[in-house]
N, C-alpha and C positions, 0 to 999 in steps of 0.2 A: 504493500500500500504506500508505504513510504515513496515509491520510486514513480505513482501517479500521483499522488496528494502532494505535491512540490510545490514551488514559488513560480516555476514558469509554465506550468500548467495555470494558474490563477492571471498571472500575467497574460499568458495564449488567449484567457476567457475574456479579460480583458478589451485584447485588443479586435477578437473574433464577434463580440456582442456590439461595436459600432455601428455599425450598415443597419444588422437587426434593429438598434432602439432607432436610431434615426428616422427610418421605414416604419417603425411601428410610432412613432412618436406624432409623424405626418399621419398616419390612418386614425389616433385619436382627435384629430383637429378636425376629420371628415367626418368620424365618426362622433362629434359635438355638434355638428352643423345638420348631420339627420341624413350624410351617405354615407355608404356601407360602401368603402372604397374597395374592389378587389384588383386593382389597376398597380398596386405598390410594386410587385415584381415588374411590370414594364417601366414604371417612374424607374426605379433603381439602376436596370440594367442601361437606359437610356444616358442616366447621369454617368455611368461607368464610361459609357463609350463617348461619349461628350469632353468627359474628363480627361483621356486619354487623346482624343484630336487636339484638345486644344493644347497639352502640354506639350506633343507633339510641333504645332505649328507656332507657337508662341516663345517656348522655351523659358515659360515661365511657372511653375506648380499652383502658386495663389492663382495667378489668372485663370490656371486652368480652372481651376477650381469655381471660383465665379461664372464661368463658361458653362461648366455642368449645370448650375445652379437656374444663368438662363436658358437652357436648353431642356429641362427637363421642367421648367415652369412653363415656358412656350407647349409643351408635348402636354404637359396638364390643365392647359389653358382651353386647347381641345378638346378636351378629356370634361372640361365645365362646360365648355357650349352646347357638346352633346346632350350630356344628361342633364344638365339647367335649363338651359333656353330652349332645345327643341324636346325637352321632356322625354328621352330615351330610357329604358331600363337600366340602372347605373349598373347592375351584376351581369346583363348584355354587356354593355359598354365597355365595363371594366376587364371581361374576359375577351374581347374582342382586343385591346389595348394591348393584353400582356404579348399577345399572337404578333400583334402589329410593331410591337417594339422586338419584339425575337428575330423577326424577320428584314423588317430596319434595319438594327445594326449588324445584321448578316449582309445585308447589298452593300451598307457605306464603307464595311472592311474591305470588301472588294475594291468600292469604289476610290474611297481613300487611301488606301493601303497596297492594292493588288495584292493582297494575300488571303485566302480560305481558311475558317478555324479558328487563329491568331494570330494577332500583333504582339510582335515584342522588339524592343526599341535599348540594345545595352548602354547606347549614350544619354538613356533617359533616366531624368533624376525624379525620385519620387516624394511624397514629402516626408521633410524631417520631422526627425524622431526628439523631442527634448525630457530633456531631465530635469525635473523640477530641486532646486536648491534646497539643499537641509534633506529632506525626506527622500532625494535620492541613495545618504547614506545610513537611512533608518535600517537597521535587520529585517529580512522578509516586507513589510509596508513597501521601502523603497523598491525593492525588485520586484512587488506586486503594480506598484502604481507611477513610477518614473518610467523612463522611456516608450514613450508614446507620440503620437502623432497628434498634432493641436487638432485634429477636427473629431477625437477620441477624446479628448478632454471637455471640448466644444460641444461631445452629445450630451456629457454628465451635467456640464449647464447650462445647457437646455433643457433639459428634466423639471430641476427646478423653477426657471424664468416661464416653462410652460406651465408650473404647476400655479405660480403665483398669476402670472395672466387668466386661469379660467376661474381663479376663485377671488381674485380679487381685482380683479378690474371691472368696470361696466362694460365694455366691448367682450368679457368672457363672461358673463353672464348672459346677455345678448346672444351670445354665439351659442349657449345652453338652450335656451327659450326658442331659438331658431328650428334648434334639433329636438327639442321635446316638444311641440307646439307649434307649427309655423302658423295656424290661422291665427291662433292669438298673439303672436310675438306680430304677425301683421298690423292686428288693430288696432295697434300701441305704436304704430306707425317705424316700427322695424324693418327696413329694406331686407325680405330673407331671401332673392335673388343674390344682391350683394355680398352679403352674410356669406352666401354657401360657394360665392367664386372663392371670396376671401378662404376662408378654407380649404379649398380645392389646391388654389395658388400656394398657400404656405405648406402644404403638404408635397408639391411640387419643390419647394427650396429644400426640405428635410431630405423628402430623396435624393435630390440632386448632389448633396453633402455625402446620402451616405452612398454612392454611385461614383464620387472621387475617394471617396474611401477606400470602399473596394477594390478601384481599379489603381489607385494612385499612394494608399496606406499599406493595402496588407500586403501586394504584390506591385510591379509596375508592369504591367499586359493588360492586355483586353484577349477573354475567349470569348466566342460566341454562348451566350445562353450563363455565363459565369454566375448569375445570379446563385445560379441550382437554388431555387425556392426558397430564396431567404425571403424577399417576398411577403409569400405565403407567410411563411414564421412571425415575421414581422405582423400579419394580419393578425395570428392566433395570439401572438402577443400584445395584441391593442385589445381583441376580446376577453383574453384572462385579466389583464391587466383595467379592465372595465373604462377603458376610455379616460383613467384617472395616471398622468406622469408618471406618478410615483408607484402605482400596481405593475404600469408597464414597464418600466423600467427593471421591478423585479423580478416579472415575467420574463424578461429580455436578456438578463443575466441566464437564469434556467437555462435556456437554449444557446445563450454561448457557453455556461459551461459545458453543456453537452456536444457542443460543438469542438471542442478545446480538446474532449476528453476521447472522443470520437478520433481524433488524432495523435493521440498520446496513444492508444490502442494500437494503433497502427505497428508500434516498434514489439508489437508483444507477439508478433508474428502473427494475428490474426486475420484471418482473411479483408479482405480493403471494401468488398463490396458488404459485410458486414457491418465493419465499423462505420463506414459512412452512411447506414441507414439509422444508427443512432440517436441523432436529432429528429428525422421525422419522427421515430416510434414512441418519440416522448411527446412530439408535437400532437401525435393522436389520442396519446394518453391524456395528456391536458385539455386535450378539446371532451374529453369522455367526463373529464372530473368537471369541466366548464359546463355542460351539456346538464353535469347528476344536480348540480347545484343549481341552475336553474331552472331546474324541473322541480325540485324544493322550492325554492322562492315561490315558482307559479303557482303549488299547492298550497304554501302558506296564503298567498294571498286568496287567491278561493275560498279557506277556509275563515280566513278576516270576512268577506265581504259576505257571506253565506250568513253570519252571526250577526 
């Protein structure tokens, strides 16, 4: 046990749970405004390859990074015209998106790249890793939480500045009443057209963050499809995590330690296609326990309003 319960195993989770909360961080701000985003895998993988052109033609990693960000707000801008203004099935929509980004940045690698599969670029810098002063030389802390990538430290707060935006501002309550209620957050003269772009859009910036992550934190390439369903995870972690920061956020750990661990497995001779199914079987497992407790609640409530 000792040789998986380590410091760079917690570290691995660390820096493997970015993309997830980011991704699941934007699906809580859809999912305040009253959509049930399932579009996060194509936001992410979009921002990945965005991230990746632009470090590429700029030769800059901030800019790239901003490049994702508008690149994947433009793609989810789409993404609100659809399902807002011409009133589309947002679970249509959204599933139609992940197809449409998969395939997207399959043509532009070509296009851009001339190459099938992936890009990889040895001259390309990705971003830096810093070490935080003082607690880089704490025991175990600093090797858990120093050397990381600023847009890994940049989720953790986010976490909080999101949590303080829905519970304590008027524009995150608004944003609540939008998604719980739009007739009547209407007749209080609430724009919940606007509302729900605003939402859509900054769920667009979260991915696009963690789509330079991905591509530009934990590795420097672009594969096609590279997501492999974080995504998804992302999604079951905005639903475990009840649409509340601080639940997802917890949630989002879960799944990168399982992620982390799923890879530490790996040196144990274990088969690869095993270990890598790891995080889904947990993802399943969580949506089972999500699923039992909700079917609680709905009994409880029956049982209130019956009385």
């Amino acid at each position: 046990m000792q040789h998986l319960l380590d410091v760079s195993l917690f570290n691995s989770m660390i820096r493997m749970v970015a993309p997830i909360l980011l991704a699941a961080l934007g699906g809580a701000i859809c999912t305040r405004v009253g959509l049930f985003n399932v579009a996060l895998e194509g936001f992410v993988l979009v921002g990945a390859f965005a991230a990746i052109v632009g470090n590429h033609f700029t030769g800059n990693v901030f800019l790239a990074v901003l490049i994702a960000i508008a690149v994947t707000v433009l793609f989810s801008l789409v993404f609100a015209y659809i399902s807002i203004h011409l009133q589309a099935n947002v679970i249509i929509v959204g599933i139609s998106f992940n197809f449409l980004a998969l395939g997207l940045t399959a043509f532009c690698l070509r296009a851009f790249f001339h190459v099938k599969g992936a890009f990889y670029d040895k001259d390309m810098v990705g971003l830096p890793k810093w070490d935080i002063p003082l607690i880089k030389d704490i025991p175990v802390l600093g090797g858990i939480v120093s050397g990381h990538t600023p847009l890994i430290y940049l989720a953790f707060l986010l976490v909080f500045a999101l949590h303080y935006f829905f519970f304590k501002t008027v524009l995150g309550f608004r944003l609540k009443a939008v998604g719980e209620n739009p007739v009547a957050a209407k007749s209080i003269g609430i724009n919940v057209n606007r509302m729900q772009y605003m939402g859509i859009l900054l769920c667009g910036v979260f991915c696009g963050l963690a789509g330079a992550q991905l591509s530009l934190g934990q590795v420097t390439l672009f594969t096609e499809g590279m997501t492999a369903g974080r995504g998804f995870i992302a999604l079951v972690a905005t639903m475990l995590g009840q649409a509340n920061p601080l639940g997802v956020m917890a949630s989002s750990l879960l799944f990168g330690l399982m992620d982390a661990f799923s890879i530490r497995l790996q040196g144990f001779s274990l088969p690869t296609h095993f270990t890598q199914m790891l995080p889904y079987v947990v993802t399943l497992l969580a949506m089972l326990v999500f699923r039992k407790n909700n079917f609680k609640e709905d009994a409880q409530k029956l049982n209130g309003s019956s009385r």
